[in-house]
Z-matrix of the N, CA and C atoms (Angstrom, degrees):
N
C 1 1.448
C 2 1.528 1 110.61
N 3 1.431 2 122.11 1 -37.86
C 4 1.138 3 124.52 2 -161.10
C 5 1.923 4 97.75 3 -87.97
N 6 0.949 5 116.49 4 -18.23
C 7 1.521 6 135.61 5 -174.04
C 8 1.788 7 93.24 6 -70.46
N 9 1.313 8 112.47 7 -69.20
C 10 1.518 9 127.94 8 -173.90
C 11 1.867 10 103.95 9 -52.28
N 12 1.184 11 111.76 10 -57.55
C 13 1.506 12 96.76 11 164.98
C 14 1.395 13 125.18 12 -75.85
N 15 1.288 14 150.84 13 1.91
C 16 0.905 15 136.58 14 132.33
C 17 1.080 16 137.56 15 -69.61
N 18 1.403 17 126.29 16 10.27
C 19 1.479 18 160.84 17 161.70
C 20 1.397 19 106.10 18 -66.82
N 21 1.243 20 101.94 19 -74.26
C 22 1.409 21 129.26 20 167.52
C 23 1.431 22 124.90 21 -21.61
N 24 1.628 23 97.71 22 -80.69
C 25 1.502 24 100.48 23 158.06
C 26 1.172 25 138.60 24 -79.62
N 27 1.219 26 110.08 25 13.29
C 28 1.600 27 113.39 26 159.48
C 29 1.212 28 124.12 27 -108.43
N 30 1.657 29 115.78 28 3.78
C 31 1.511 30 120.28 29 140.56
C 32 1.156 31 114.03 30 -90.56
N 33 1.146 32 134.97 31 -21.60
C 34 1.629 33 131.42 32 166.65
C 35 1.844 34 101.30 33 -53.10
N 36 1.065 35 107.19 34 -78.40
C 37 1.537 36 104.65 35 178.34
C 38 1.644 37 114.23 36 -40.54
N 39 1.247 38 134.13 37 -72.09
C 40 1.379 39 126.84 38 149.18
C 41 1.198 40 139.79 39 -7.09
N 42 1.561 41 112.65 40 -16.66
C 43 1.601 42 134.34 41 -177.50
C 44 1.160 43 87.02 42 -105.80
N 45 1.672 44 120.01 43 -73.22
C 46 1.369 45 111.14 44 -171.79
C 47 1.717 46 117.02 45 -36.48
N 48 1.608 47 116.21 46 -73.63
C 49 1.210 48 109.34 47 171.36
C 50 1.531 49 140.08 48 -49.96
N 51 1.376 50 122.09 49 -1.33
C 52 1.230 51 122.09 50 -173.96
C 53 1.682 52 98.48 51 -125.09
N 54 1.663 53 118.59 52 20.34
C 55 1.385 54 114.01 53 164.37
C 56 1.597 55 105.21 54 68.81
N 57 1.282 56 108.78 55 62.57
C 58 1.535 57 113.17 56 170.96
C 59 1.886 58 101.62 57 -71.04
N 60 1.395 59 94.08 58 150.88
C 61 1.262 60 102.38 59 -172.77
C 62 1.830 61 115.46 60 -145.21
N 63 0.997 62 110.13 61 19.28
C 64 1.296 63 129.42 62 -159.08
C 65 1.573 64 127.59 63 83.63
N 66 1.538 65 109.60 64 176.11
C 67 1.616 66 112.42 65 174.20
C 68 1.827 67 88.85 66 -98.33
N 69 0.905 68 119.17 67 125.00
C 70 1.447 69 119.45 68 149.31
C 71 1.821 70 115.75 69 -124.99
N 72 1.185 71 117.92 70 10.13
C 73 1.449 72 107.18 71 159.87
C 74 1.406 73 121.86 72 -83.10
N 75 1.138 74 115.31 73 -139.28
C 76 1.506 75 114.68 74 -164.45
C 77 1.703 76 106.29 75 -91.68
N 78 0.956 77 110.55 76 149.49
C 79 1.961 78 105.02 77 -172.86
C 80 1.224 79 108.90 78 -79.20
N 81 1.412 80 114.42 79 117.44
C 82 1.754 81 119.82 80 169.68
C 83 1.154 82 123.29 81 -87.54
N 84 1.717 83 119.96 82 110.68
C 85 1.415 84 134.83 83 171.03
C 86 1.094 85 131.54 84 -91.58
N 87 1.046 86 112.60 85 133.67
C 88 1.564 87 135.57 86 -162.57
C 89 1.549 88 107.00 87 -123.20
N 90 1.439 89 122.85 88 91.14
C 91 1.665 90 131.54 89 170.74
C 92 1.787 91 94.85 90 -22.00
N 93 1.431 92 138.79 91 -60.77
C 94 1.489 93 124.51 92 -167.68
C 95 1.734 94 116.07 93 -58.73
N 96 1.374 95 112.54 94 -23.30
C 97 1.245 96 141.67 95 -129.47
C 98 1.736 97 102.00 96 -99.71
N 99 1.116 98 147.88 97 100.05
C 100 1.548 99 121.97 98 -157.98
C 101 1.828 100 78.19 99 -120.44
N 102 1.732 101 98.22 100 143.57
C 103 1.141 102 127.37 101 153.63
C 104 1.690 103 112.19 102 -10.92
N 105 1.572 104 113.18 103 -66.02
C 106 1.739 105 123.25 104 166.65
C 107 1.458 106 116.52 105 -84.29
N 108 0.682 107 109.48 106 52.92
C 109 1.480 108 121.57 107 162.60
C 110 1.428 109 117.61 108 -90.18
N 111 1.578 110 114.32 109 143.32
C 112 1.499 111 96.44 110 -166.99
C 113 1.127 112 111.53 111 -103.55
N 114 1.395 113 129.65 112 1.90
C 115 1.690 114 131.61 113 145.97
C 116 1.419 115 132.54 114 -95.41
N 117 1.491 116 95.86 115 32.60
C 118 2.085 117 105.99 116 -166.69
C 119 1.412 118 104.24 117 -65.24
N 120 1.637 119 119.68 118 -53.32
C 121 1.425 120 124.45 119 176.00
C 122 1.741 121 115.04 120 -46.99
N 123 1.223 122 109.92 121 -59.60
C 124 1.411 123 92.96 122 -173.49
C 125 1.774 124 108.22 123 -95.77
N 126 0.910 125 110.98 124 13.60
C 127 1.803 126 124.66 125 145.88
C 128 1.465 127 99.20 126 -51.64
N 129 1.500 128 116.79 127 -72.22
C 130 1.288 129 133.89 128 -160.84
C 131 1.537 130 104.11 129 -72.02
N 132 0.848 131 128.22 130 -27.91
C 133 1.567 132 131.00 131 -174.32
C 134 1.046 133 121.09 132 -86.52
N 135 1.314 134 116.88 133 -25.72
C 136 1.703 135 128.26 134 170.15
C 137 1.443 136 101.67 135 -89.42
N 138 1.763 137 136.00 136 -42.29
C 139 1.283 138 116.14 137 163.17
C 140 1.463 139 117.45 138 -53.21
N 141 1.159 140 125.89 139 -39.06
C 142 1.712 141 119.49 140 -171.73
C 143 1.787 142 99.83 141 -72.92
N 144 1.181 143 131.93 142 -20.57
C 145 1.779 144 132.85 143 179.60
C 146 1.141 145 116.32 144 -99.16
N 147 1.829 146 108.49 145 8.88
C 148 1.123 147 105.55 146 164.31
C 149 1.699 148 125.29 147 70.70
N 150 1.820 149 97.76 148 13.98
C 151 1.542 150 102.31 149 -163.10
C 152 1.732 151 95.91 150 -96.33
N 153 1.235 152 134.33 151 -24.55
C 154 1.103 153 148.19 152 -173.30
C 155 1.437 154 116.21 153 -154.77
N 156 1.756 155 112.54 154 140.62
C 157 1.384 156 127.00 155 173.00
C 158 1.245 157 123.26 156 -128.83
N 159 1.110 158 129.87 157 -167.79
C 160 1.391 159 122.44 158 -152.72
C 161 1.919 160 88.28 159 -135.37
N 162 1.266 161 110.12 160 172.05
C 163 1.490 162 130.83 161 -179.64
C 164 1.367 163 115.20 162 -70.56
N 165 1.574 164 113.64 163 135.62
C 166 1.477 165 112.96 164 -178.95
C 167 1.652 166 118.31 165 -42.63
N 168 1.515 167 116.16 166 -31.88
C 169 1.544 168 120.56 167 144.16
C 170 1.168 169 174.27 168 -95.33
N 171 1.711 170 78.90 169 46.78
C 172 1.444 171 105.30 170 166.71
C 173 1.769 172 110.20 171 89.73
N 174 1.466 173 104.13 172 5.13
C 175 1.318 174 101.11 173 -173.33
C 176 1.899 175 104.98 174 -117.01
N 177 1.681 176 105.51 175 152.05
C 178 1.224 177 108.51 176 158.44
C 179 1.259 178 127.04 177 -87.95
N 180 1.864 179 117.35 178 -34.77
C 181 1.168 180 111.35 179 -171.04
C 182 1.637 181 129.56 180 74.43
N 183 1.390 182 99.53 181 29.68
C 184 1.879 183 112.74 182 -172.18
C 185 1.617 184 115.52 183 -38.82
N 186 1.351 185 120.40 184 -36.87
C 187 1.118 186 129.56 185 163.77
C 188 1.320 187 129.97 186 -82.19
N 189 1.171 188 115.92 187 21.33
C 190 1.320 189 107.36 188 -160.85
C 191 2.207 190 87.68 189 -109.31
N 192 1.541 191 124.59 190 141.06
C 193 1.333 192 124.11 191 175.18
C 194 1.558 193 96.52 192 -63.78
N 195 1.561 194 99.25 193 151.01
C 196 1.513 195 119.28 194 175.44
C 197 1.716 196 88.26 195 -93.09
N 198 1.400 197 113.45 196 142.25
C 199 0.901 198 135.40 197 135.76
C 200 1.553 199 141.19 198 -76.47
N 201 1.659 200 111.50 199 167.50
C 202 1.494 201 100.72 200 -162.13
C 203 1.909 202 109.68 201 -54.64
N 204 1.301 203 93.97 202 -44.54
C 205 2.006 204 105.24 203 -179.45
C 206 1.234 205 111.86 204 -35.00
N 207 1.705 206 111.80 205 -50.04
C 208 1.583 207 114.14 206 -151.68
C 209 1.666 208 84.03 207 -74.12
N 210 1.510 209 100.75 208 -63.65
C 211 1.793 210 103.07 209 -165.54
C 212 1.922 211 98.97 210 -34.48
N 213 1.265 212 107.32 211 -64.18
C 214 1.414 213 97.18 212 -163.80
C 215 1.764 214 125.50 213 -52.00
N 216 1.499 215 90.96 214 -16.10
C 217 1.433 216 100.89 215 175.46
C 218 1.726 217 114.32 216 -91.81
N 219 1.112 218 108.63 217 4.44
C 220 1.551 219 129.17 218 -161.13
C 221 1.394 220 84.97 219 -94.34
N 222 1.273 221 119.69 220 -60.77
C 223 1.667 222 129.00 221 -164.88
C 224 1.769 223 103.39 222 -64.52
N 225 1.442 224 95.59 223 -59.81
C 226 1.642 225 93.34 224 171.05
C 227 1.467 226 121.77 225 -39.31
N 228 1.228 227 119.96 226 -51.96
C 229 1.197 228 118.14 227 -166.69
C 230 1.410 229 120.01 228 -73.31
N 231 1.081 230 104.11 229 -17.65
C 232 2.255 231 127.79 230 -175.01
C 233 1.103 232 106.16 231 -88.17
N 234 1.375 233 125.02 232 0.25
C 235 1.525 234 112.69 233 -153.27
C 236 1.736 235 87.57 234 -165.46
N 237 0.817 236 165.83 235 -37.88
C 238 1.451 237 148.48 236 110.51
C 239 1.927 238 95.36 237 101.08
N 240 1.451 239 81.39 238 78.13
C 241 1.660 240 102.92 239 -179.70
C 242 1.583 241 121.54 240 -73.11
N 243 1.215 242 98.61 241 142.99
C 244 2.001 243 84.55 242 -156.63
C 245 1.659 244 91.95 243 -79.28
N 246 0.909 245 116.16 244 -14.94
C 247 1.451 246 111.05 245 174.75
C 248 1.761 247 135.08 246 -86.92
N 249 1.445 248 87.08 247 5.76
C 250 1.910 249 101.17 248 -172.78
C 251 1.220 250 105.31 249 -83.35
N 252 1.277 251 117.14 250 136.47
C 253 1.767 252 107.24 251 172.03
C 254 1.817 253 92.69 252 -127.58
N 255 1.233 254 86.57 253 157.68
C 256 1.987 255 85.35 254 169.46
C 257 2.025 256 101.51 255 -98.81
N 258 1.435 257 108.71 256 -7.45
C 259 1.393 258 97.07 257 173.11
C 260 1.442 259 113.80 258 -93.68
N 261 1.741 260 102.47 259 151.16
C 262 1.424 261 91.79 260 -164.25
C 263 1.738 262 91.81 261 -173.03
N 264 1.332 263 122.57 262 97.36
C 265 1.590 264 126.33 263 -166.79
C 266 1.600 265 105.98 264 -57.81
N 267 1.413 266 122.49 265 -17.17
C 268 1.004 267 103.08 266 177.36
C 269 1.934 268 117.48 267 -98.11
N 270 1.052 269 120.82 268 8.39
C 271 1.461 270 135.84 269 -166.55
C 272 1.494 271 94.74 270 -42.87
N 273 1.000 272 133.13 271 145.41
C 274 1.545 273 137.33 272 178.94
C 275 1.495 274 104.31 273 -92.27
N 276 1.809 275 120.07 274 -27.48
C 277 1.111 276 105.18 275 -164.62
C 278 1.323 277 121.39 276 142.60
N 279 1.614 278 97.02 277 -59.84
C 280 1.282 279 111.65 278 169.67
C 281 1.531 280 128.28 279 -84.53
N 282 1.939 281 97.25 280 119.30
C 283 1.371 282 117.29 281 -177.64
C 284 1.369 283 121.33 282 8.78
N 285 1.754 284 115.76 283 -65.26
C 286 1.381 285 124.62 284 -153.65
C 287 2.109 286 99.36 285 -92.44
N 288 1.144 287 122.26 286 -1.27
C 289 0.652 288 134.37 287 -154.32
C 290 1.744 289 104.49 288 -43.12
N 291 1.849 290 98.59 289 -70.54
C 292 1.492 291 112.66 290 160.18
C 293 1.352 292 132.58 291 -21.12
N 294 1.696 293 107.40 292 -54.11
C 295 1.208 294 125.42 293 174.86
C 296 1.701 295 112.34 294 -47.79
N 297 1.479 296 112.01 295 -71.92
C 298 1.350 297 134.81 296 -147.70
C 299 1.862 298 84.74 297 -76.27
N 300 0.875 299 92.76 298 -47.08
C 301 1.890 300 96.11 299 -175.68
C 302 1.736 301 115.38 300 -53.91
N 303 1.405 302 114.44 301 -40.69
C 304 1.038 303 120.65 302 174.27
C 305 1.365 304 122.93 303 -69.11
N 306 1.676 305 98.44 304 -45.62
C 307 1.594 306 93.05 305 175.21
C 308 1.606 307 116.93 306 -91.85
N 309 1.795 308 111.55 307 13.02
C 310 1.700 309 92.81 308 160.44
C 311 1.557 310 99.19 309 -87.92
N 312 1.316 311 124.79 310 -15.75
C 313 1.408 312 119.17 311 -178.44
C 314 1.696 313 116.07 312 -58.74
N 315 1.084 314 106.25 313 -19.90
C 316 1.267 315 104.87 314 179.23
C 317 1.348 316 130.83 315 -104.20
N 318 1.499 317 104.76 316 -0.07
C 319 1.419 318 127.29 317 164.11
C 320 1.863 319 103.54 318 105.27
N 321 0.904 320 133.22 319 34.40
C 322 1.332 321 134.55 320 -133.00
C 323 1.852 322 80.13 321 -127.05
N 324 0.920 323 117.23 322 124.63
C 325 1.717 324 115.66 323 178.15
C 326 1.447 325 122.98 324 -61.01
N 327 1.303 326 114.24 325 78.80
C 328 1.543 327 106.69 326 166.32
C 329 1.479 328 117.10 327 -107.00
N 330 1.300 329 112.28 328 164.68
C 331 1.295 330 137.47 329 -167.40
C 332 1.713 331 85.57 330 -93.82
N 333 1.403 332 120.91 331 114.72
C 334 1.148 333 129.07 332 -171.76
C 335 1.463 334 108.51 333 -92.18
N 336 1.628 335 109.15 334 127.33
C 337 1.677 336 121.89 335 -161.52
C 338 1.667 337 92.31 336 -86.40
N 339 1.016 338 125.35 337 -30.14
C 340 1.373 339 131.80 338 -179.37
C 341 1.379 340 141.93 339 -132.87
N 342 1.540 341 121.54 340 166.88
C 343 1.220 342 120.07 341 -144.29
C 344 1.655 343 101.10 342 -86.02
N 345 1.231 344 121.78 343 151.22
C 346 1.534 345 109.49 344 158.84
C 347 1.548 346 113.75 345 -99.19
N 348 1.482 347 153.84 346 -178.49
C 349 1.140 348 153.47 347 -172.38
C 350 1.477 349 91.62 348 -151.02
N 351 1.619 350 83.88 349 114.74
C 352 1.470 351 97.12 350 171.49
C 353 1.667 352 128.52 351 -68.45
């Protein structure tokens, strides 16, 4: 719980700093997600910036804690490093792979999803 609001407000701040200006595209629904929800707008504002998405079924999961992957992919995506690529011959596969790979490249403490071969 405490994970999910700090999610929260660290896309709130992220709006602030990157000149939020409203949602005026099309409204993105999410089955977990109700119309009164009290983070629907910047729910919707981080799906349209491409900073966060929702589950192949249709769900966000507002309550659910962010983990280290998502956060690190949270930062990537807000901040859109001229040096990030999502291609990468060695990718194992898994989703966050890009993410977590990039930011152990930079010395940045992650909990490493994969093996290296010596």
């Amino acid at each position: 719980m405490i994970g999910r609001k700090f999610l929260l407000a660290t896309i709130c701040i992220m709006m602030f700093l990157c000149g939020y200006s409203g949602v005026h595209a099309e409204e993105i629904k999410f089955q977990d997600v109700s119309k009164d929800h009290w983070a629907i707008d910047t729910i919707q504002w981080a799906v349209q910036e491409k900073i966060v998405d929702g589950y192949p079924d249709n769900t966000f999961k507002p309550e659910q804690v962010v983990g280290q992957k998502e956060f690190i992919t949270l930062l990537i995506r807000t901040f859109k490093p001229s040096d990030f690529s999502l291609d990468d011959p060695n990718n194992t596969g898994e989703w966050s792979y890009p993410y977590t790979h990039f930011a152990f490249s930079y010395g940045w403490y992650v909990i490493v999803p994969w093996k290296f071969s010596a």
